[in-house]
VOMARLO-244339 format. One record per residue (C-alpha): chain; x, y, z; residue number from 1; residue in three letters. Coordinates in Angstrom, 2 decimals. Example, Ala and Ser with C-alpha at 12.3 -4.5 7.8 and 13.67 -1.06 7.14 Angstrom:
@chain: A	u: 12.30	v: -4.50	w: 7.80	n: 1	res: ALA
@chain: A	u: 13.67	v: -1.06	w: 7.14	n: 2	res: SER
END
This chain:
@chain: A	u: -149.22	v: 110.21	w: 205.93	n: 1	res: UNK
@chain: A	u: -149.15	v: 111.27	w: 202.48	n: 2	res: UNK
@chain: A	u: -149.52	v: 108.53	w: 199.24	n: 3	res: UNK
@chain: A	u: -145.95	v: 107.94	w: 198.74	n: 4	res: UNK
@chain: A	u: -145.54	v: 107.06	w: 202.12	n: 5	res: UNK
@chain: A	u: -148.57	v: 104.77	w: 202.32	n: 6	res: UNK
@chain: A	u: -147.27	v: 103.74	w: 198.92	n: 7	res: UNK
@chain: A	u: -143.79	v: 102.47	w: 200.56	n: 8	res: UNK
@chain: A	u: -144.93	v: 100.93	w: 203.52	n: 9	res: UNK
@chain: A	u: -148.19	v: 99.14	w: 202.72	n: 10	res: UNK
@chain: A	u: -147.06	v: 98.26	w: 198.90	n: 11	res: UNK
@chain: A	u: -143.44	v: 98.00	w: 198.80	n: 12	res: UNK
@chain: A	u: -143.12	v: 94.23	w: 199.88	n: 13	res: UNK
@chain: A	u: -144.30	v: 93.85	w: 196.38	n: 14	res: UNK
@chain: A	u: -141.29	v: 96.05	w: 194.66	n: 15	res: UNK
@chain: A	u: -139.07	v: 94.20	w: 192.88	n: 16	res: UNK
@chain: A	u: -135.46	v: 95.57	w: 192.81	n: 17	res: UNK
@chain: A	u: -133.35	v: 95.74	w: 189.69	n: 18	res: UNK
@chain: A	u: -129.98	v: 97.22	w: 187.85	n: 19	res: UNK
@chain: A	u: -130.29	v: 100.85	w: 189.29	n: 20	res: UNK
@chain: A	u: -134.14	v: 101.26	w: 189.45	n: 21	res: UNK
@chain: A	u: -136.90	v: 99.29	w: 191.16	n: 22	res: UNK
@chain: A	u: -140.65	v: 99.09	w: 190.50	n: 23	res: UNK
@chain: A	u: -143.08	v: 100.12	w: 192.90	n: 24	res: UNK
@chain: A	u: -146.64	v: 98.36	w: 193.10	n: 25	res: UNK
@chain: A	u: -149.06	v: 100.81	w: 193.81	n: 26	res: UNK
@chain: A	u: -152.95	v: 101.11	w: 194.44	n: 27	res: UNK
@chain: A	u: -155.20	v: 103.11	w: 193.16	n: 28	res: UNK
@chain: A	u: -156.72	v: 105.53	w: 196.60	n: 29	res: UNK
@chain: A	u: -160.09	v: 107.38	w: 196.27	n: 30	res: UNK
@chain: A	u: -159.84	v: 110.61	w: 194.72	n: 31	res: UNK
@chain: A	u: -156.51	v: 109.46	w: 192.32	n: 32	res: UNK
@chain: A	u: -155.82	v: 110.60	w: 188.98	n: 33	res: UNK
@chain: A	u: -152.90	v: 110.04	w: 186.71	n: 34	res: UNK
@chain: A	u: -152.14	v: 113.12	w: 186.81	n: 35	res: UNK
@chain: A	u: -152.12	v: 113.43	w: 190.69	n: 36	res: UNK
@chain: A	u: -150.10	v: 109.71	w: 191.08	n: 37	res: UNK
@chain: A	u: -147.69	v: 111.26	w: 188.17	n: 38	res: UNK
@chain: A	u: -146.99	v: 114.35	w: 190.83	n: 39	res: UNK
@chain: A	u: -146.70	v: 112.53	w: 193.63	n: 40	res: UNK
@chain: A	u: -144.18	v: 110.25	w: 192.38	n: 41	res: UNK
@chain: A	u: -142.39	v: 112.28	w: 190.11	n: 42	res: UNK
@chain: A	u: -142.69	v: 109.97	w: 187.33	n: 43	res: UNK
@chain: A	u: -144.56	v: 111.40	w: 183.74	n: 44	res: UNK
@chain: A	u: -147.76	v: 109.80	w: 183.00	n: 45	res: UNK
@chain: A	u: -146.63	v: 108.34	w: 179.65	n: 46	res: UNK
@chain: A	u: -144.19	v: 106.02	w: 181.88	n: 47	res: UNK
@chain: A	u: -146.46	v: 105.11	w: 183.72	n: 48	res: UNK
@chain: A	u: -149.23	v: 104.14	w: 180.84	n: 49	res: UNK
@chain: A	u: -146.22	v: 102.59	w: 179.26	n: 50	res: UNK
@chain: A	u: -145.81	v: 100.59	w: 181.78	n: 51	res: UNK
@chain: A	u: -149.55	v: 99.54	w: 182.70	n: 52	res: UNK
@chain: A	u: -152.12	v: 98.55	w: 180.88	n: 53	res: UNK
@chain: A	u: -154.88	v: 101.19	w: 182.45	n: 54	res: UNK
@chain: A	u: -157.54	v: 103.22	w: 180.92	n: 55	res: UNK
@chain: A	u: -156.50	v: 106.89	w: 182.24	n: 56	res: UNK
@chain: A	u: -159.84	v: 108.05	w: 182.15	n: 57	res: UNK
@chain: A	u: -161.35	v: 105.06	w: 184.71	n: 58	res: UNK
@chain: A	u: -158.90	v: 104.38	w: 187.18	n: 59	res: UNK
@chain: A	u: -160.39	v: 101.74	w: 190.07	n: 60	res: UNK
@chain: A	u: -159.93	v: 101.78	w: 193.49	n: 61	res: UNK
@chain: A	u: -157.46	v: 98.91	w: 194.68	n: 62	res: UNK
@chain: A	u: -156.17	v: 98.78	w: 191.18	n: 63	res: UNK
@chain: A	u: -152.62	v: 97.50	w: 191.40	n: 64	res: UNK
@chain: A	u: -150.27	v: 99.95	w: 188.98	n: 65	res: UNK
@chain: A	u: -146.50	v: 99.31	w: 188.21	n: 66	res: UNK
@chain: A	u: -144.46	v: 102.32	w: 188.95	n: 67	res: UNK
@chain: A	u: -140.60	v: 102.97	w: 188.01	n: 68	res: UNK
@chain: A	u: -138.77	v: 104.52	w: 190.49	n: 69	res: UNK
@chain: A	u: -136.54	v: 106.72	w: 188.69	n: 70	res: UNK
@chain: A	u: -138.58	v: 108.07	w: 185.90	n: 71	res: UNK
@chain: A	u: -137.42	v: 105.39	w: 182.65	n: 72	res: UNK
@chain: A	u: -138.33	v: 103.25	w: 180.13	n: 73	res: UNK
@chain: A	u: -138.51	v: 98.97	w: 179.63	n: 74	res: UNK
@chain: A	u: -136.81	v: 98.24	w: 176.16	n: 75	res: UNK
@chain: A	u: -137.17	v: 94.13	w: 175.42	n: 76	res: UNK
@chain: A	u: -134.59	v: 92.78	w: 173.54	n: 77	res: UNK
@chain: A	u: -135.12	v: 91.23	w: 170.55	n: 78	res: UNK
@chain: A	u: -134.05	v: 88.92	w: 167.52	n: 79	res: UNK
@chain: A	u: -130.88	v: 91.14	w: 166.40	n: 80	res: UNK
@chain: A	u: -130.73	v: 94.05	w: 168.63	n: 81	res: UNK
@chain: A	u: -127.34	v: 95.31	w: 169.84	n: 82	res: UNK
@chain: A	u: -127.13	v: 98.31	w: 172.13	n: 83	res: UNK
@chain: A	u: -126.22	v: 100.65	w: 169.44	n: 84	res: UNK
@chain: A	u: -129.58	v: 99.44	w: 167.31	n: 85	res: UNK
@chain: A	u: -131.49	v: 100.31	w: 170.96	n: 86	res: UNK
@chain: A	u: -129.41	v: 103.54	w: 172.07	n: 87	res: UNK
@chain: A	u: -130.25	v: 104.97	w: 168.57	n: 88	res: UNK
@chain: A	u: -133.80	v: 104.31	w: 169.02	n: 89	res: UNK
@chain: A	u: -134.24	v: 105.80	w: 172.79	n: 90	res: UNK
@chain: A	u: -131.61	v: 108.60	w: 170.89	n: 91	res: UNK
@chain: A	u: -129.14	v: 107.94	w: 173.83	n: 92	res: UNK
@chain: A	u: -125.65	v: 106.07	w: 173.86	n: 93	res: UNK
@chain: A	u: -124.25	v: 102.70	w: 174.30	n: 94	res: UNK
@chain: A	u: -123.20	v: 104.06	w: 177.20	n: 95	res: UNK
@chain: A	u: -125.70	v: 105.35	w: 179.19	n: 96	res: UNK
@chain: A	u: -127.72	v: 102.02	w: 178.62	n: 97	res: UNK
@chain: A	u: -124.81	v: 100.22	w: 180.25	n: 98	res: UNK
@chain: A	u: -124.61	v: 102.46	w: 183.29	n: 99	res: UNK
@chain: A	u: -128.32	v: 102.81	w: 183.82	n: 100	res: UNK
@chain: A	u: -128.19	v: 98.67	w: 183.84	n: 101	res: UNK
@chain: A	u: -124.90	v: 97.68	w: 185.13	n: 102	res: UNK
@chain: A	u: -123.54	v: 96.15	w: 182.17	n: 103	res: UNK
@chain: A	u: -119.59	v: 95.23	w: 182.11	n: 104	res: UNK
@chain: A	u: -119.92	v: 94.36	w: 178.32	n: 105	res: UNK
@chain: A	u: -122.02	v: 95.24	w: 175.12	n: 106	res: UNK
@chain: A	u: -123.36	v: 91.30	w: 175.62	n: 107	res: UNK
@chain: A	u: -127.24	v: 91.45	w: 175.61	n: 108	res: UNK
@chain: A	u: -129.31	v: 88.43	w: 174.59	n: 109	res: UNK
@chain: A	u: -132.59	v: 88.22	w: 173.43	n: 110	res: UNK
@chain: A	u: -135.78	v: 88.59	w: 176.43	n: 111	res: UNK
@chain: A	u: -133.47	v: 90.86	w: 178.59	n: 112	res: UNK
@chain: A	u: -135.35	v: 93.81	w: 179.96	n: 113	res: UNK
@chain: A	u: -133.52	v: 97.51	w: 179.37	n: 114	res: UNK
@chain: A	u: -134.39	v: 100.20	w: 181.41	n: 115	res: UNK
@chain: A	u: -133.81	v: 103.50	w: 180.13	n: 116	res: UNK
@chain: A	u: -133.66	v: 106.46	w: 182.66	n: 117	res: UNK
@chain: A	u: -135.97	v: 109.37	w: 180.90	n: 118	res: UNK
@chain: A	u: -132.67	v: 111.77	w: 182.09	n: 119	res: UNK
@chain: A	u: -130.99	v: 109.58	w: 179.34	n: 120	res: UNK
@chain: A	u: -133.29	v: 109.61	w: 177.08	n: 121	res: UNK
@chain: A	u: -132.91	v: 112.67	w: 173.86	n: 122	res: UNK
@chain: A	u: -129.51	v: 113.19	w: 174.31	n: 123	res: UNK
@chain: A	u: -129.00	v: 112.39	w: 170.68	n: 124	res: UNK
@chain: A	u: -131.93	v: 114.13	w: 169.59	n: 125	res: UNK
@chain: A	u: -131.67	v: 116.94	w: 166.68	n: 126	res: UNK
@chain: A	u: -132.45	v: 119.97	w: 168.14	n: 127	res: UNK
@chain: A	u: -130.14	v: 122.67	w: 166.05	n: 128	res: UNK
@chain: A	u: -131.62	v: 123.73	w: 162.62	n: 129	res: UNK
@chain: A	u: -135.60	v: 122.91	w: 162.98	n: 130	res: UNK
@chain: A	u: -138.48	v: 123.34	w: 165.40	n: 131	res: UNK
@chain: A	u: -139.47	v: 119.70	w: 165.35	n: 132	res: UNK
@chain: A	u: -137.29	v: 116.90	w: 166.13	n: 133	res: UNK
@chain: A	u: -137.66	v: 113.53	w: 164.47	n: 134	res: UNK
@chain: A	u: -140.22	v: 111.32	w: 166.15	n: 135	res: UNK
@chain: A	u: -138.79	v: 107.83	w: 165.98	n: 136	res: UNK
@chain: A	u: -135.28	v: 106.18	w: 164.79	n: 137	res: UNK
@chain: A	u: -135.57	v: 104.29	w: 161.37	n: 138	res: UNK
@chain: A	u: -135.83	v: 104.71	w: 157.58	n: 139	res: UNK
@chain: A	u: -138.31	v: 106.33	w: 155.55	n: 140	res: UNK
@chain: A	u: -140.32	v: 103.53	w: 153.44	n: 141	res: UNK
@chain: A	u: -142.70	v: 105.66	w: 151.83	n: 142	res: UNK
@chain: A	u: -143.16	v: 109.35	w: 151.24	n: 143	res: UNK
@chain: A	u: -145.76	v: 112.38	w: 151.29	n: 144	res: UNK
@chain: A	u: -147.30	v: 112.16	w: 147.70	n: 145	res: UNK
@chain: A	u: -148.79	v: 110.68	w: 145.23	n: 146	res: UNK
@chain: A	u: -148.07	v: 106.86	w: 145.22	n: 147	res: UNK
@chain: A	u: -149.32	v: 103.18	w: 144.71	n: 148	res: UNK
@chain: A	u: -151.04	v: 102.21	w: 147.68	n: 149	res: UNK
@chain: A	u: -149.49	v: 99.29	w: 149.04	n: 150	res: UNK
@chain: A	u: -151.91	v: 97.34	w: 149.98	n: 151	res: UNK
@chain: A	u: -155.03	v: 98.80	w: 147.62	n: 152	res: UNK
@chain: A	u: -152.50	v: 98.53	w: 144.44	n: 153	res: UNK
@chain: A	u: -154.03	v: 102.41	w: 143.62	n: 154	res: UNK
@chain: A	u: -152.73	v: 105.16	w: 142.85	n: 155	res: UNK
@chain: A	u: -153.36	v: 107.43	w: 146.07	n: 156	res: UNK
@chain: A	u: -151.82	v: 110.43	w: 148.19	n: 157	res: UNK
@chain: A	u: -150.11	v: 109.57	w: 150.95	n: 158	res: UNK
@chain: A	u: -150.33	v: 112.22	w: 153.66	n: 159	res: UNK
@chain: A	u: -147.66	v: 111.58	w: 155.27	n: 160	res: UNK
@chain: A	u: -144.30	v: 109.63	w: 155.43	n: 161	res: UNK
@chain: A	u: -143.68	v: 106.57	w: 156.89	n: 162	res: UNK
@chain: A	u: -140.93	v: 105.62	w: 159.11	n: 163	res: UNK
@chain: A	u: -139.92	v: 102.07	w: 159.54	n: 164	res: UNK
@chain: A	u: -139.15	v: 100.51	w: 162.91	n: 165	res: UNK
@chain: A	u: -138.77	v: 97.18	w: 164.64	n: 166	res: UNK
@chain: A	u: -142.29	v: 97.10	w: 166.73	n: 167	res: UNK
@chain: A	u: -142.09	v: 98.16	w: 170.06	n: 168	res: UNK
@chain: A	u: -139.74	v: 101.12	w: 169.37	n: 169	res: UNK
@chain: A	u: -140.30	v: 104.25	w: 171.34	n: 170	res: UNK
@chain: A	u: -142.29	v: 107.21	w: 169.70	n: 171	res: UNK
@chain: A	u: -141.33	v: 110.89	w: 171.09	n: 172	res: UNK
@chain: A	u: -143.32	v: 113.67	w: 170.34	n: 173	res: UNK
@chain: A	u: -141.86	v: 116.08	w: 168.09	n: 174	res: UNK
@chain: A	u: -143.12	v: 119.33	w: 169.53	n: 175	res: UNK
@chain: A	u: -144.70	v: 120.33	w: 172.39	n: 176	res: UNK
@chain: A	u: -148.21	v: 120.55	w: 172.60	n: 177	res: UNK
@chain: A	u: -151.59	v: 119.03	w: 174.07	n: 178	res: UNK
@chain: A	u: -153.36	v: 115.47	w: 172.76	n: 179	res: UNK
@chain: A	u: -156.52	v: 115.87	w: 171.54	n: 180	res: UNK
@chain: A	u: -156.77	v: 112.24	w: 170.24	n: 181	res: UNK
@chain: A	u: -155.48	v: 108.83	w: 171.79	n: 182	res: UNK
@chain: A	u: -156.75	v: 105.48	w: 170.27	n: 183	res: UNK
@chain: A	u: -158.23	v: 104.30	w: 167.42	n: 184	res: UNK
@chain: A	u: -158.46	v: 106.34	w: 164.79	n: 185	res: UNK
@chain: A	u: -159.78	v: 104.47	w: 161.46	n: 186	res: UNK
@chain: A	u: -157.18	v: 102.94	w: 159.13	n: 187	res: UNK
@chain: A	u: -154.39	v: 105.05	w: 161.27	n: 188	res: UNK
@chain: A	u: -154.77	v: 102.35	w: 163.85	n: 189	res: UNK
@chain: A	u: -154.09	v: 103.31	w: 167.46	n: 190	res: UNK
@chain: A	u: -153.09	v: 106.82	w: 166.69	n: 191	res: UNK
@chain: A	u: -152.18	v: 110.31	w: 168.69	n: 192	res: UNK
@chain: A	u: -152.85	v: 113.84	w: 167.69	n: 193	res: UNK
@chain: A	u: -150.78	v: 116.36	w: 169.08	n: 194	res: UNK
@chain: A	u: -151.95	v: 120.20	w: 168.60	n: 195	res: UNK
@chain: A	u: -149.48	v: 122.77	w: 168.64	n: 196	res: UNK
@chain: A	u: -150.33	v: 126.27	w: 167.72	n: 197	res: UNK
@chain: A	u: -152.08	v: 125.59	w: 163.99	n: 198	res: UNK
@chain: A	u: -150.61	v: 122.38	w: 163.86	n: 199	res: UNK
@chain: A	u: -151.89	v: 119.11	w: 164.65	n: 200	res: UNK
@chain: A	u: -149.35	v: 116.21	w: 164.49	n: 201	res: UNK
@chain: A	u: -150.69	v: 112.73	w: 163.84	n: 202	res: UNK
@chain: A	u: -149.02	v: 109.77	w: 164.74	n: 203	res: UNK
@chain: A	u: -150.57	v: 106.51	w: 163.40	n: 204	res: UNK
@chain: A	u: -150.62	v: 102.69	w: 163.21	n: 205	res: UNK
@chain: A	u: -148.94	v: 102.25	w: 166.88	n: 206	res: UNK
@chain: A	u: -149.07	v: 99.22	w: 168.99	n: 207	res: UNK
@chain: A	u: -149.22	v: 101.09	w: 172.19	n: 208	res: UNK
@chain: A	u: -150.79	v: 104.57	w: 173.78	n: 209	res: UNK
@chain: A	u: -148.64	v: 106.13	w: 176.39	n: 210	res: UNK
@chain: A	u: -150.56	v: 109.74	w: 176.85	n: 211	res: UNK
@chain: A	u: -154.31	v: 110.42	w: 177.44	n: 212	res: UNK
@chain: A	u: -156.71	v: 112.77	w: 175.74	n: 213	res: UNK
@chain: A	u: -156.40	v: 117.07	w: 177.21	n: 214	res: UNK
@chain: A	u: -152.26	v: 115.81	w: 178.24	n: 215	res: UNK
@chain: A	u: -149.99	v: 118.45	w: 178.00	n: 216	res: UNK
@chain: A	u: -146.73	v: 116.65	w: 176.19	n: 217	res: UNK
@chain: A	u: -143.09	v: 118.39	w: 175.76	n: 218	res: UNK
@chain: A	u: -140.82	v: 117.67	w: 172.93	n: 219	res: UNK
@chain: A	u: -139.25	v: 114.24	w: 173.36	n: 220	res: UNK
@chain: A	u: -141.37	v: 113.04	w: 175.40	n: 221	res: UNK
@chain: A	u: -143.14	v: 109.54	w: 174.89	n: 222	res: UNK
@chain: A	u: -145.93	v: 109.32	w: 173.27	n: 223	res: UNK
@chain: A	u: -146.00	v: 105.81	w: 172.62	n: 224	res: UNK
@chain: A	u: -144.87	v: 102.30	w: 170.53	n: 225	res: UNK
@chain: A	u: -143.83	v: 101.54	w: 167.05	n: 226	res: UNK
@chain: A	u: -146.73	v: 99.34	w: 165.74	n: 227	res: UNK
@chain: A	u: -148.83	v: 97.91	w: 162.56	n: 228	res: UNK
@chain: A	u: -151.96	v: 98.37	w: 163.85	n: 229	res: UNK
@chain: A	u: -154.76	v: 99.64	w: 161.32	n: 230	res: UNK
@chain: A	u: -154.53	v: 99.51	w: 157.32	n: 231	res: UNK
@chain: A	u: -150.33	v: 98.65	w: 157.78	n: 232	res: UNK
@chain: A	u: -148.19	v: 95.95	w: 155.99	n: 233	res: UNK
@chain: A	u: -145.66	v: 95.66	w: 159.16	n: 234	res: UNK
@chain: A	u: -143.71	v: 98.11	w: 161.60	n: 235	res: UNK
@chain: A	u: -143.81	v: 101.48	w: 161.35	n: 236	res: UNK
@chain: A	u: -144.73	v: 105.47	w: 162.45	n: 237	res: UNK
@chain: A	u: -147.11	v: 107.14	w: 159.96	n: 238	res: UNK
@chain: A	u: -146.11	v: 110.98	w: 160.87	n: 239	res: UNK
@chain: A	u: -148.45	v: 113.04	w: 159.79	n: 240	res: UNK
@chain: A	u: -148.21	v: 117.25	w: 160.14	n: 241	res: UNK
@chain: A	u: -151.46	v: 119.02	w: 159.13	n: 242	res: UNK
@chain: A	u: -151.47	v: 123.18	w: 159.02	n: 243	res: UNK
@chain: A	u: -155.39	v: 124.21	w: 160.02	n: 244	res: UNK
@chain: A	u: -156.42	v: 121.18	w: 158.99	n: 245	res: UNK
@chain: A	u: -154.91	v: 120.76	w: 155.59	n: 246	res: UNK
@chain: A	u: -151.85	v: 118.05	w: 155.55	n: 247	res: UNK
@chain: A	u: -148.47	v: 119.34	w: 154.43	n: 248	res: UNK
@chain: A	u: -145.15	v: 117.56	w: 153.74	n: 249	res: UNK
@chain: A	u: -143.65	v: 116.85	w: 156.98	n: 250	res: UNK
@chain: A	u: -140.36	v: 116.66	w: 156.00	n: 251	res: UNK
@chain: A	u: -140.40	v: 120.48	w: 155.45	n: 252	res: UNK
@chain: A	u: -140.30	v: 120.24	w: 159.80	n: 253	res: UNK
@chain: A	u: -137.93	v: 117.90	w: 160.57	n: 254	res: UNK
@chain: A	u: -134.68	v: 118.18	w: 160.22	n: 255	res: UNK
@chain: A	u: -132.11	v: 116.97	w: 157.56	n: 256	res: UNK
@chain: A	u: -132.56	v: 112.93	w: 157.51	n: 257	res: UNK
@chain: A	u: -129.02	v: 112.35	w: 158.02	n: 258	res: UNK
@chain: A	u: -128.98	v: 114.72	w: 161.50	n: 259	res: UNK
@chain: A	u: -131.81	v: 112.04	w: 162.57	n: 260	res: UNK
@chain: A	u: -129.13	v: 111.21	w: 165.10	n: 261	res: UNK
@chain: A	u: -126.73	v: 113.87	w: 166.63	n: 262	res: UNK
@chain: A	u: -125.59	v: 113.94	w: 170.30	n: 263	res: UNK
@chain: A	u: -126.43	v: 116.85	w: 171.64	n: 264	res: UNK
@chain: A	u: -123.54	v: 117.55	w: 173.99	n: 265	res: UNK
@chain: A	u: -120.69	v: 116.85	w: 171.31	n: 266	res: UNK
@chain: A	u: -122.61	v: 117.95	w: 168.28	n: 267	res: UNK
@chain: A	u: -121.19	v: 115.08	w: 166.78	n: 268	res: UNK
@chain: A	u: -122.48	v: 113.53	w: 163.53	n: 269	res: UNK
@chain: A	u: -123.36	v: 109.95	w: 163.88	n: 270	res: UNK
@chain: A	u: -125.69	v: 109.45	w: 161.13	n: 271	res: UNK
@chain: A	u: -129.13	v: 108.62	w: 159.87	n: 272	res: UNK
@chain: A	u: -129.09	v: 105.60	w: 157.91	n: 273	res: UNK
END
């Protein structure tokens, strides 16, 4: 009997079912990795560290891991969200939010928990005149060059740009490529570094990790939360793009800040702002 099996009969009594997705309680067997549990449900490993709160590196036998059956995403309301503010920031539509959660009406109210199939997820994103697709949904509050440090009242280079978000918002890599840094990472906060081919991607001041060190990540896919962790004055992605080592304007990668948000099906211009 393989571990899905063992999974569903020993551990489902503990599954909770929902809209159109329910959660699986799993344990940890001898001989698991993430990347073996990831396989054998079909679920990505960044759901599942989104979901958990494991370290990837030390998983314990009998350890009791939440896992979304399909593949998809937990969004908590907040203070002022509507489903447009949240389908822009997964880069989906109204909706697909709405079908994926069996809402009749746009009515959401603060606490409720979203789940957002990863099949839903990107359909919005900007894929059609740059490599790189943008990383997060918001508004650029500071960018790459010289400027007065906000918080140091200095002049200093900023080597990067900042994007603005409500905390909790989902971060999706903007290439492919492998980690070779997850965690801490000195005033960046909890921070990722993604290389791909001479470039290494930095994502910084996050208030949640959703890949692991040597993971291979595809464009779009989650790499973790919106955050102020580190030398931060609230909410927001440092992104960060750094050409063998040396840091570069990212903005040169991304596309055109008002195709932050296009739907890829209709190539329909929604808008930035």
């Amino acid at each position: 009997m393989n571990k899905k099996v063992l999974a569903i009969f020993f551990f489902l009594i503990a599954a909770s079912l929902f809209a159109n997705y329910y959660i699986l309680n799993y344990y940890i067997q001898p001989g698991d990795t993430l990347y073996l549990i990831s396989k054998e449900f079909n679920v990505s490993p960044s759901v599942i560290l989104d979901w958990n709160d494991i370290d990837p590196y030390h998983l314990k036998v009998g350890q009791s891991i939440k896992i979304p059956q399909p593949n998809g995403i937990i969004y908590e309301v907040k203070q002022g969200d509507t489903l447009y503010d949240i389908s822009l920031r997964f880069f989906t539509t109204v909706d697909a939010i709405k079908k994926a959660n069996n809402l009749l009406s746009n009515f959401i109210y603060v606490g409720q928990k979203l789940f957002i199939p990863i099949d839903y997820v990107g359909v919005a994103f900007n894929v059609y005149d740059k490599s790189f697709i943008w990383p997060v949904y918001g508004k650029i509050s500071s960018t790459y060059g010289w400027r007065v440090h906000p918080i140091y009242h200095r002049k200093s280079f900023h080597t990067g740009i900042d994007i603005a978000a409500p905390e909790g918002s989902p971060i999706f890599s903007a290439t492919n490529g492998v980690v070779t840094h997850a965690g801490e990472y000195g005033g960046y906060g909890l921070a990722v570094i993604v290389k791909y081919g001479n470039y290494e991607i930095v994502y910084g001041h996050m208030s949640k990790v959703s890949v692991y060190k040597g993971q291979t990540v595809k464009k779009g896919e989650l790499l973790g939360r919106v955050g102020s962790t580190g030398i931060s004055t609230g909410p927001h992605l440092h992104f960060e793009v750094r050409i063998n080592g040396k840091h570069t304007n990212p903005v040169a990668f991304l596309p055109s800040y008002g195709r932050m948000y296009v739907l890829k099906d209709q190539g329909l211009y929604l808008g930035g702002e």
